[in-house]
C-alpha positions as CSV (number, residue, x, y, z in Angstrom):
1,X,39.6,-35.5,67.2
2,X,39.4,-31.7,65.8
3,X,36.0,-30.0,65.3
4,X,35.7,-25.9,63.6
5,X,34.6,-23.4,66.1
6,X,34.6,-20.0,64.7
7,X,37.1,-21.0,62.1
8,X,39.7,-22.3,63.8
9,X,40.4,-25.8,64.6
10,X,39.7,-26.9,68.5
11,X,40.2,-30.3,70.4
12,X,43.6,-30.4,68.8
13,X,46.4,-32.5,71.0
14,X,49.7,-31.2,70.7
15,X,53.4,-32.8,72.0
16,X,55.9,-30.6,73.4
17,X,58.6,-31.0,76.3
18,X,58.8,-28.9,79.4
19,X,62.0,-26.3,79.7
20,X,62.5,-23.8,82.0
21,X,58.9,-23.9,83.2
22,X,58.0,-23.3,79.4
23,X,56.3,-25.6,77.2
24,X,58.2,-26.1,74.0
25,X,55.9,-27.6,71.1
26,X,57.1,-30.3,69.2
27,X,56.4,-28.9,65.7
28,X,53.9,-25.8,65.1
29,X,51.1,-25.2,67.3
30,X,48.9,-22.5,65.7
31,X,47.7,-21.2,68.9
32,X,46.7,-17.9,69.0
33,X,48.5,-15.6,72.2
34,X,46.2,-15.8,75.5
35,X,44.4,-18.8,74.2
36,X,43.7,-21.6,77.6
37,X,45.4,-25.0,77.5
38,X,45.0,-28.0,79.7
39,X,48.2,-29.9,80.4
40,X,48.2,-33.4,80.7
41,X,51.5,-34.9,81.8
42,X,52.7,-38.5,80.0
43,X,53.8,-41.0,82.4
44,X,57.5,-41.4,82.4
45,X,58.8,-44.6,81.6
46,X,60.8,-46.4,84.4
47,X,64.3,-47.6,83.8
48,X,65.2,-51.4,84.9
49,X,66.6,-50.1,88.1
50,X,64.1,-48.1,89.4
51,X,61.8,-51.0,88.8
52,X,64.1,-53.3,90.3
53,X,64.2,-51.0,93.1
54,X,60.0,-50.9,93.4
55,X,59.8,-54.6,93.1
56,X,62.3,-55.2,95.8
57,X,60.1,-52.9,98.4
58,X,57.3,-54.5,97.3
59,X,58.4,-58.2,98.3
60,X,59.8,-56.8,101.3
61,X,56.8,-55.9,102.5
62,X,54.5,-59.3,101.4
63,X,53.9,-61.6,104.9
64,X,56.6,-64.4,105.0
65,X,54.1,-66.9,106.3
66,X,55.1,-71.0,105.8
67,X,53.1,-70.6,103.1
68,X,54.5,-67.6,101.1
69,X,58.1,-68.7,101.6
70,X,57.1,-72.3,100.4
71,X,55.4,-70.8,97.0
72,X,58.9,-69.0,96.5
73,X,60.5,-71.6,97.2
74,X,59.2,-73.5,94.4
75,X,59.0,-70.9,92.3
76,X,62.9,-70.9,92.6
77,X,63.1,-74.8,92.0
78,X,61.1,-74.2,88.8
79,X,63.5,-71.1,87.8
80,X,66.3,-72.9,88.4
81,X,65.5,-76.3,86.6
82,X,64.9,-74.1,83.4
């Protein structure tokens, strides 16, 4: 959403990519110089391996009661009969 303050268009979201410590706009940004910004980083996506990796740690670290390694168990059986 964009409102007019004084003329000029504010609440605008712009895209750009980060290069040598410089933000580079993806298309124009009609920013006039000194003007403050807020950055908001977007969450990088993660590749198969990294969250291969992640899930990996994660069952490492769940309790291997009787009880946990019964429900993978059959949660293997099931995968495998499939």
């Amino acid at each position: 959403m964009s409102m007019q303050y004084g003329g000029r268009q504010v609440g605008m979201t712009y895209k750009g990519v980060v290069k040598g410590n410089v933000i580079q706009f993806e298309g124009v940004a009609d920013l006039p110089e000194g003007t403050r910004v807020s950055i908001i980083p977007e969450q990088q996506a993660m590749t198969l391996h990294e969250w291969l990796s992640e899930a990996r740690l994660l069952r490492a670290q769940l309790p291997t009661t009787s009880d946990s390694v019964e429900l993978l168990r059959q949660l293997r059986q099931r995968r495998a009969s499939r």
